[in-house]
N, C-alpha and C positions, 0 to 999 in steps of 0.2 A: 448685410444685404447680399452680399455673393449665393450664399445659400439657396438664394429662390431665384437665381440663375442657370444654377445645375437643374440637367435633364437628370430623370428619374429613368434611368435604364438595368438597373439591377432586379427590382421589385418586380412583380404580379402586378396586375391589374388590380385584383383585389385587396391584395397588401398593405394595410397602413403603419406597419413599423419597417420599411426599405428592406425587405427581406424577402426571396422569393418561395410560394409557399405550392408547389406542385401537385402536391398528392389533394391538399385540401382543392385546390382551384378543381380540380377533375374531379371530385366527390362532390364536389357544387354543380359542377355541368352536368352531372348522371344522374344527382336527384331532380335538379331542375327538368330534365328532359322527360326523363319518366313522370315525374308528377305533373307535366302538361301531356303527358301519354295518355296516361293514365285517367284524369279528369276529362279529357275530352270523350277519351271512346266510353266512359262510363255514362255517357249520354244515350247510348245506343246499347239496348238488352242483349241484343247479337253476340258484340264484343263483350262480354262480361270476362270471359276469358285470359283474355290481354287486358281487359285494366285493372281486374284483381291479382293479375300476377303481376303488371310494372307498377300496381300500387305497393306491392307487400314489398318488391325488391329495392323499388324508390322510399319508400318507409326505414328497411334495412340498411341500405347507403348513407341517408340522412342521420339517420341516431349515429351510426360509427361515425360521418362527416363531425356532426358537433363533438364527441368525444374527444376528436383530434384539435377542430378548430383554434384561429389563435389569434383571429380579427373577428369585430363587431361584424365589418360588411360580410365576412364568409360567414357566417353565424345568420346574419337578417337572408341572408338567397339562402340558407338551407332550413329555412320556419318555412319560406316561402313554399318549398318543395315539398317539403315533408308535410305541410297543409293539404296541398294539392295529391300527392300522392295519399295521404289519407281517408282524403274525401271521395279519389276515386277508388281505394279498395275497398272501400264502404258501400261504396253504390255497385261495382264489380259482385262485393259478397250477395247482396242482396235483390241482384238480379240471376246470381244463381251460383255462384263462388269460384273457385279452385279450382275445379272440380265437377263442375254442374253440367249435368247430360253426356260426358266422358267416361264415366263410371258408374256402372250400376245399369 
């Protein structure tokens, strides 16, 4: 019973084998941030600009994020992000893309 006495001060937050995981925790916060960027301004045709670009870069983040990952919970926030950032370069493309009214 000592064991569940000790404070957990070595670990992430996210962590669940007591090991601290840096690069992944911050590849979880930059896709999470972009893909609520990104989903939100894709609400508004104006913005297509910025959320098809923090869709594609929050997209890009996430896929490297899981390739690295090495806990379930950094794995479940970066579906989350990569959803969100998805759905907003989806709607970013389709309200006018990358590119849309800058060129041409």
């Amino acid at each position: 019973m000592a064991q569940t006495l000790r404070p957990n001060i070595a670990g992430s937050l996210l962590a669940t084998d007591d090991k601290p995981h840096p690069v992944q925790d911050t590849l979880l916060a930059v896709t999470l941030v972009l893909g609520v960027l990104s989903f939100v301004t894709a609400m508004f045709h104006h913005l297509h600009l910025l959320s098809s670009w923090a869709g594609l870069v929050g997209i890009l983040t996430g896929a490297y994020g899981q390739f690295i990952s090495e806990t379930t919970r950094e794995r479940f926030g970066l579906i989350v992000g990569l959803g969100a950032s998805a759905v907003g370069f989806f709607l970013g493309m389709a309200h006018g893309g990358l590119f849309g009214g800058v060129i041409g």
